[in-house]
C-alpha positions in Angstrom: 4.1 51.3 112.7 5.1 53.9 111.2 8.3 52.8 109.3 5.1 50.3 107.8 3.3 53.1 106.4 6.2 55.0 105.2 7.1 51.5 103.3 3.7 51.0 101.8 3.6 54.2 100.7 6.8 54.1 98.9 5.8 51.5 97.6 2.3 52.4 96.3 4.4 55.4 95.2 6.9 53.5 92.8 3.7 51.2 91.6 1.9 55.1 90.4 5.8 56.4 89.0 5.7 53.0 87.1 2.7 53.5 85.8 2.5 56.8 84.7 6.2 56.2 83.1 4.4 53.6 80.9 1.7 55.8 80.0 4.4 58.4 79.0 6.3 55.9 76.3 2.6 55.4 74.9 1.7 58.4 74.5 4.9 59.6 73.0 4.8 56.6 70.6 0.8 58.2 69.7 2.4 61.5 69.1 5.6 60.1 66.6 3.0 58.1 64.8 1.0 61.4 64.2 3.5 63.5 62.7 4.1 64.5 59.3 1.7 67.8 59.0 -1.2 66.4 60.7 -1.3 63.4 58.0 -1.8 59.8 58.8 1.1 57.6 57.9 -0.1 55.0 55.4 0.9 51.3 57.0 1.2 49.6 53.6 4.6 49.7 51.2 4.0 52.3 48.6 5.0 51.4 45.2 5.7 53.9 42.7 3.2 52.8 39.8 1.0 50.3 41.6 -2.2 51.8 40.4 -0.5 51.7 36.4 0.9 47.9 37.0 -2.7 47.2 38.2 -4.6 49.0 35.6 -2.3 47.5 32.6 -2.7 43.7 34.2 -6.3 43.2 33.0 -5.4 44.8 29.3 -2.7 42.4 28.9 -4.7 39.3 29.9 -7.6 40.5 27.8 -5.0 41.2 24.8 -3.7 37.5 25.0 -6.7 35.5 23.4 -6.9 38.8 20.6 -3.5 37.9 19.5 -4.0 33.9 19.3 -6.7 35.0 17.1 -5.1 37.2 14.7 -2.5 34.7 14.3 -5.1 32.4 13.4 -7.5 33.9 11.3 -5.4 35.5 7.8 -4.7 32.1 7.3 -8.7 31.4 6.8 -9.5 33.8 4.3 -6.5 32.6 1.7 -8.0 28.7 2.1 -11.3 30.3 1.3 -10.1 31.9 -1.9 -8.2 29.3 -2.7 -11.4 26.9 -2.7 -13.1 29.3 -4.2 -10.7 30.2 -7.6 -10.5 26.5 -7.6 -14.6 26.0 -7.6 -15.5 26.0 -11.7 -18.4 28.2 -12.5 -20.6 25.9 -13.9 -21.4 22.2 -11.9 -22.9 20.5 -14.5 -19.6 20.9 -16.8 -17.4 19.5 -14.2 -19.9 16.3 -14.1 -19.9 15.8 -17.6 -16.0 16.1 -17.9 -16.2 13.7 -14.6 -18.1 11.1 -15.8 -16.5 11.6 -19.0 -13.5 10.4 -17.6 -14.7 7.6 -15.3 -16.1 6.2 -19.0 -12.4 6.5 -20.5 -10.7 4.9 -16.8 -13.4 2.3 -17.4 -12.3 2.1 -21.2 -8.7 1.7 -20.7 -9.1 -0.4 -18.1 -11.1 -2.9 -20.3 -8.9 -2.8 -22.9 -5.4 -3.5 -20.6 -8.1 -6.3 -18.8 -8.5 -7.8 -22.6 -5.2 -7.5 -23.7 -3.9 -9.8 -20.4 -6.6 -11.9 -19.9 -7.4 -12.6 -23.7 -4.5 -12.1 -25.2 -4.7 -10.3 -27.9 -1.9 -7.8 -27.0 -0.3 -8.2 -23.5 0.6 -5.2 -21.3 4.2 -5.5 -20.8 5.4 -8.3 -22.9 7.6 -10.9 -21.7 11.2 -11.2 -23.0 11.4 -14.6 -24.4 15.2 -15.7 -24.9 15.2 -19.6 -24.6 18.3 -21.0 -26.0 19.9 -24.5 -25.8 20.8 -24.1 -21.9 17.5 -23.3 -21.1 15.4 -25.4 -19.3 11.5 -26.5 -19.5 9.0 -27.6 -17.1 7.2 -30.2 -17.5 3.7 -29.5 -19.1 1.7 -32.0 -16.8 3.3 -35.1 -14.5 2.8 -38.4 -15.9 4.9 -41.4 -17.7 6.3 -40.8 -21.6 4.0 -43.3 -23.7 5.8 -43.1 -26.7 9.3 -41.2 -26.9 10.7 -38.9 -29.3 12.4 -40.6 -32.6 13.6 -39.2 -35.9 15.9 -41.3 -36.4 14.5 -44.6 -35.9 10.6 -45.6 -36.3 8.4 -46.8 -32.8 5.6 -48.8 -32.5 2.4 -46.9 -32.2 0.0 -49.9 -30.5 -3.3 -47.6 -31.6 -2.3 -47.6 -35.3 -0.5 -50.8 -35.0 2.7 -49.6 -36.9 6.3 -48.1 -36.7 6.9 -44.9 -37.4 9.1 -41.9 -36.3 7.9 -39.7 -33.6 8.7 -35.6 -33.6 7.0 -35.0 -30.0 7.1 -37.0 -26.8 3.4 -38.4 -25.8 3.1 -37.7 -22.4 0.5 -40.1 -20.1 -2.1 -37.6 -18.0 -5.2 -38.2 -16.7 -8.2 -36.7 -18.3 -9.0 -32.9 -17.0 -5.9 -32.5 -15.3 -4.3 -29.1 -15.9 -1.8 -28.6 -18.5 1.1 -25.8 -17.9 3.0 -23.5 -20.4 6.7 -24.9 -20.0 8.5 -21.7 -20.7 7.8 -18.2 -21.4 6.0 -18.6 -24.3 3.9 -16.2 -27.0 0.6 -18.4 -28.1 1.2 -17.7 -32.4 -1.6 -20.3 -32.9 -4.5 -22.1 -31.3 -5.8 -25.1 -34.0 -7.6 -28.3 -33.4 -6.5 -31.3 -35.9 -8.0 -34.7 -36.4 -4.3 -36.6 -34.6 -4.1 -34.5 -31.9 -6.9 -32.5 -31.1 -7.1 -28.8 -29.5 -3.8 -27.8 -29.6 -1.1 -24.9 -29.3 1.7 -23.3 -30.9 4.0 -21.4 -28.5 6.9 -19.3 -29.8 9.7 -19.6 -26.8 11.7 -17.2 -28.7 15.4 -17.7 -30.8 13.3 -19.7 -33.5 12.7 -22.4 -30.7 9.0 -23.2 -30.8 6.5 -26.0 -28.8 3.7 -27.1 -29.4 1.3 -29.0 -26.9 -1.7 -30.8 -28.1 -4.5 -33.5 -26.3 -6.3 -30.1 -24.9 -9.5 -29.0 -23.7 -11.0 -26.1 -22.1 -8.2 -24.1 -23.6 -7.7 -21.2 -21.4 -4.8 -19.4 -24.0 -5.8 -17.6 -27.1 -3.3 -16.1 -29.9 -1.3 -13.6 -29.7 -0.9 -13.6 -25.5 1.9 -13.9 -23.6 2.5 -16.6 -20.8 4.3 -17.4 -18.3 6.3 -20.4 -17.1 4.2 -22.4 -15.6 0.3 -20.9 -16.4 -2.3 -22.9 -17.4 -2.9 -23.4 -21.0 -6.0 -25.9 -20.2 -6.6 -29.4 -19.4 -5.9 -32.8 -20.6 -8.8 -34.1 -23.0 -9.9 -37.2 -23.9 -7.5 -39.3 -26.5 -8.1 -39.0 -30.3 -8.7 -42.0 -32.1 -5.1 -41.9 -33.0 -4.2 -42.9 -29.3 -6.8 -44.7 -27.9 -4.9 -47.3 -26.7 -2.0 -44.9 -25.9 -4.6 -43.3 -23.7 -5.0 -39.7 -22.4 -1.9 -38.0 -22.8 -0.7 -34.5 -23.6 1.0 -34.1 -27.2 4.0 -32.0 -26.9 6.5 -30.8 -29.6 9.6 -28.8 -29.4 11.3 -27.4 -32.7 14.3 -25.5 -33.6 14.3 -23.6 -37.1 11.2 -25.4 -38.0 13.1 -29.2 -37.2 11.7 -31.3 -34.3 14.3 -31.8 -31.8 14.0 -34.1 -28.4 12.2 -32.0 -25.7 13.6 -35.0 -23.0 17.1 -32.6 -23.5 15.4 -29.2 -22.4 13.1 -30.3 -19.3 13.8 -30.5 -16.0 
């Protein structure tokens, strides 16, 4: 019974060493944390200039939009003073000289619209250069009534005769359009009692043609066609080809002689 006790209290006797061995280490790990002159050891990483780093933080972020704007804003002023040097003292001038010029656009551009459309003097004039390789379109589709002859004479059924024939009289039916057949310069625009409204075209090289049996003559004198714009429209015959029928009248000279216009078309 004894030996018991003696065991237990060994026992209890280790369990108090144990604990007051514990309490030792914890109480010596109190006292190390303590040191340093009575001053509490601060539990955070100092860092030498933390409170500078925080305090300069803010500035820069509040210095970021300044500088956008001071990039931005010399630039505003110059426009300014440029619009404003530019700005003429008085309005009403600068209206004036405005719609003085809109008058003279207006002018100009009547006068380049007259010279094209009418004729009278053409913008840019064409270079007309037809020589004996050149070739013609025809002024309007149809069948040759009566064909060119110098040399011999041809019936004419309307005047019931023979006689020579400068031009080629070309069949087309009344109001069908009439073309110029080569770059041409309109020198005349006539009517006659043989063949009616007609025109004088200088081709260039002393080569002229002349087409006649028109109406509603869209070319006037001294304007400058193109191959193949409309000089007008076939007309009614003269009394001179009523028989014949409607046809287009068309002439081609060189030097002032008539020379067979079936050589130069197409």
């Amino acid at each position: 019974m004894r030996d018991k006790i003696n065991l237990m209290f060994k026992d209890k006797l280790f369990l108090v060493m144990l604990v007051l061995g514990l309490l030792t280490i914890v109480a010596a790990a109190g006292v190390i944390t303590m040191r340093g002159d009575g001053q509490e050891q601060n539990p955070y990483v100092d860092m030498q200039g933390q409170e500078e780093l925080l305090a300069e933080e803010p500035a820069q972020e509040s210095q970021a939009p300044v500088a956008g704007e001071s990039d931005a804003r010399p630039a505003r002023p110059e426009k300014t003073e440029e619009k404003v040097a530019q700005q003429p003292a008085n309005t009403d001038t600068v209206v004036q000289e405005e719609t003085y010029e809109i008058a003279a656009g207006n002018r100009n551009s009547s006068q380049e619209a007259k010279a094209v459309g009418t004729g009278v003097e053409a913008a840019k004039p064409l270079v007309l250069d037809f020589s004996e390789t050149s070739q013609m379109s025809w002024p309007v589709a149809g069948n040759v009534v009566l064909d060119y002859s110098m040399d011999s004479t041809i019936y004419f059924p309307t005047l019931d005769q023979y006689k020579c024939n400068p031009a080629l009289v070309i069949q087309g039916e009344v109001s069908n359009p009439v073309y110029a057949p080569a770059n041409a310069r309109v020198t005349e625009a006539g009517v006659n009692e043989e063949i009616g409204n007609y025109l004088v075209l200088d081709l260039g090289n002393e080569y002229t043609a002349v087409c006649g049996q028109l109406k509603e003559v869209t070319a006037v004198e001294g304007e400058y066609l193109e191959k193949g714009q409309l000089l007008g429209y076939v007309a009614e015959p003269t009394k001179y080809y009523t028989i014949e029928g409607s046809n287009v009248y068309f002439q081609l000279s060189y030097q002032g002689k008539a020379i067979d216009p079936l050589d130069y078309l197409e």
